[in-house]
C-alpha positions in Angstrom: 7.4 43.5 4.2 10.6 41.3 3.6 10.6 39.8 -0.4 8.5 36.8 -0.8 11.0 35.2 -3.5 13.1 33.5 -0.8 10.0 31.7 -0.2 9.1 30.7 -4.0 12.4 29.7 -4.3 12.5 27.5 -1.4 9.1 25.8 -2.4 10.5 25.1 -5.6 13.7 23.6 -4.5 11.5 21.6 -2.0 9.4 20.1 -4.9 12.1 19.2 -6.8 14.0 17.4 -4.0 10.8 16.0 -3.5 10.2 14.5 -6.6 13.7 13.1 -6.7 13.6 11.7 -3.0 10.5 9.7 -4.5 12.3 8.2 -7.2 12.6 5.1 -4.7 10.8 3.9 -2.1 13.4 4.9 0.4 13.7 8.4 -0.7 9.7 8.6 -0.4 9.9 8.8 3.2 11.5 11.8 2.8 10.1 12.9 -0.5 6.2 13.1 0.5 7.1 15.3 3.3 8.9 17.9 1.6 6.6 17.6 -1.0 4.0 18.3 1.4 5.9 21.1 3.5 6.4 22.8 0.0 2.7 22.7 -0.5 2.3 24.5 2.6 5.0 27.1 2.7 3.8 28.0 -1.2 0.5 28.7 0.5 2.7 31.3 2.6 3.8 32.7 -0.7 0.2 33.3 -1.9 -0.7 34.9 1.7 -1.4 38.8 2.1 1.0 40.4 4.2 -1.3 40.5 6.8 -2.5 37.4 7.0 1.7 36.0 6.8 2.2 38.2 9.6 -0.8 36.6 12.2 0.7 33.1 11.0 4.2 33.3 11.6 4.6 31.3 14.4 3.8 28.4 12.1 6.2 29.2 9.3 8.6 29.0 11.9 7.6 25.3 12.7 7.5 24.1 8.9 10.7 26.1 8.6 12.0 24.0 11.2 10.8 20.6 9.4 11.8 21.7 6.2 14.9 22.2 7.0 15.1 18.5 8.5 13.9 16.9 4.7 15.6 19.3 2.6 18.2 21.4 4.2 18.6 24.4 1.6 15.1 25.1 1.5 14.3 25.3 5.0 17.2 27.6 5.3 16.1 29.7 2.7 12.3 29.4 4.2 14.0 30.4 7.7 16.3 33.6 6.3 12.3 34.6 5.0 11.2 33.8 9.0 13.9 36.1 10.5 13.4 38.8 7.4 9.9 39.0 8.8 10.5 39.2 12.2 13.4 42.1 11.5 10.7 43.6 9.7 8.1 43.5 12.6 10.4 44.8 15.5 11.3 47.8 12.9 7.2 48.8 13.0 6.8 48.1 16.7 10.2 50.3 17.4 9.0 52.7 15.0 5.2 52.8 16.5 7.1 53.2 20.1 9.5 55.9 19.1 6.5 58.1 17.7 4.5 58.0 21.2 
Protein backbone atom coordinates (compact mmCIF):
# COMPACT_ATOMS: atom_id res chain seq x y z
CA UNK A 1 0.00 0.00 0.00
CA UNK A 2 1.40 3.40 -1.17
CA UNK A 3 2.61 5.80 2.14
CA UNK A 4 -0.23 7.51 3.75
CA UNK A 5 2.06 10.71 4.61
CA UNK A 6 1.30 12.41 1.23
CA UNK A 7 -2.14 12.41 2.53
CA UNK A 8 -1.38 13.88 6.19
CA UNK A 9 0.54 16.32 4.61
CA UNK A 10 -1.88 17.40 2.24
CA UNK A 11 -4.71 17.66 5.00
CA UNK A 12 -2.55 19.73 6.94
CA UNK A 13 -1.59 22.14 4.25
CA UNK A 14 -5.41 22.17 3.51
CA UNK A 15 -6.23 23.35 7.12
CA UNK A 16 -3.88 25.74 7.19
CA UNK A 17 -4.87 27.43 3.83
CA UNK A 18 -8.04 27.05 5.22
CA UNK A 19 -7.70 28.90 8.24
CA UNK A 20 -5.97 31.74 6.38
CA UNK A 21 -8.54 31.92 3.42
CA UNK A 22 -11.01 32.55 6.49
CA UNK A 23 -9.22 35.42 7.73
CA UNK A 24 -11.82 37.48 5.56
CA UNK A 25 -14.94 37.03 4.43
CA UNK A 26 -13.90 36.61 0.90
CA UNK A 27 -11.35 34.10 1.53
CA UNK A 28 -14.22 32.09 3.49
CA UNK A 29 -15.70 31.04 0.42
CA UNK A 30 -12.78 29.25 -0.23
CA UNK A 31 -11.68 28.61 3.23
CA UNK A 32 -14.78 26.42 4.62
CA UNK A 33 -14.30 24.19 1.75
CA UNK A 34 -10.89 23.24 2.02
CA UNK A 35 -11.43 23.15 5.51
CA UNK A 36 -14.02 20.73 4.94
CA UNK A 37 -12.30 18.61 2.10
CA UNK A 38 -9.34 18.38 4.63
CA UNK A 39 -11.72 16.91 7.18
CA UNK A 40 -12.59 14.38 4.71
CA UNK A 41 -9.41 13.38 3.12
CA UNK A 42 -7.85 13.11 6.99
CA UNK A 43 -10.67 10.61 7.39
CA UNK A 44 -8.83 8.71 4.31
CA UNK A 45 -5.71 8.91 6.40
CA UNK A 46 -7.29 7.17 9.41
CA UNK A 47 -8.85 4.41 6.87
CA UNK A 48 -7.54 0.69 6.88
CA UNK A 49 -6.02 -0.23 3.67
CA UNK A 50 -8.90 -2.02 2.87
CA UNK A 51 -11.44 0.02 3.48
CA UNK A 52 -9.12 3.15 1.30
CA UNK A 53 -9.00 0.74 -1.41
CA UNK A 54 -13.28 0.07 -1.80
CA UNK A 55 -13.40 4.02 -1.52
CA UNK A 56 -11.10 5.25 -4.00
CA UNK A 57 -13.29 6.40 -6.46
CA UNK A 58 -14.21 9.19 -4.03
CA UNK A 59 -10.74 10.27 -3.08
CA UNK A 60 -10.37 10.80 -6.59
CA UNK A 61 -13.48 13.34 -6.60
CA UNK A 62 -12.25 15.32 -3.44
CA UNK A 63 -8.80 15.12 -4.98
CA UNK A 64 -10.29 16.77 -7.81
CA UNK A 65 -12.02 19.59 -5.57
CA UNK A 66 -9.16 20.05 -3.45
CA UNK A 67 -7.13 20.69 -5.85
CA UNK A 68 -9.57 23.57 -7.15
CA UNK A 69 -9.40 25.41 -3.24
CA UNK A 70 -5.98 24.71 -2.55
CA UNK A 71 -3.83 23.69 -5.38
CA UNK A 72 -0.74 21.94 -3.51
CA UNK A 73 -2.79 19.88 -1.50
CA UNK A 74 -4.92 18.34 -4.03
CA UNK A 75 -1.82 17.58 -5.91
CA UNK A 76 -0.33 16.01 -3.22
CA UNK A 77 -3.82 14.21 -2.31
CA UNK A 78 -3.89 13.12 -6.22
CA UNK A 79 0.10 11.75 -6.37
CA UNK A 80 -1.54 9.50 -3.09
CA UNK A 81 -4.70 8.66 -5.85
CA UNK A 82 -2.32 7.49 -8.61
CA UNK A 83 0.23 5.80 -5.84
CA UNK A 84 -2.82 3.68 -5.02
CA UNK A 85 -3.97 2.80 -8.24
CA UNK A 86 -0.03 1.84 -9.34
CA UNK A 87 -0.29 -0.12 -6.40
CA UNK A 88 -3.65 -1.97 -7.35
CA UNK A 89 -2.72 -2.90 -11.00
CA UNK A 90 0.72 -4.33 -9.49
CA UNK A 91 -1.65 -7.03 -7.29
CA UNK A 92 -4.15 -7.60 -10.07
CA UNK A 93 -0.95 -8.18 -12.64
CA UNK A 94 0.57 -10.11 -10.10
CA UNK A 95 -2.73 -12.27 -9.17
CA UNK A 96 -2.97 -12.72 -13.21
CA UNK A 97 0.63 -13.75 -13.86
CA UNK A 98 0.38 -16.54 -11.03
CA UNK A 99 -2.87 -18.35 -12.82
Amino acid sequence: MPNRNILKVSYIIGYIFGIFACLTIFGALIGIPGILISVYIQKFYNMKDNEIEKNKERLFYLSILFALVSPISGVLALVYYIQLERYTINILNKKHTNK
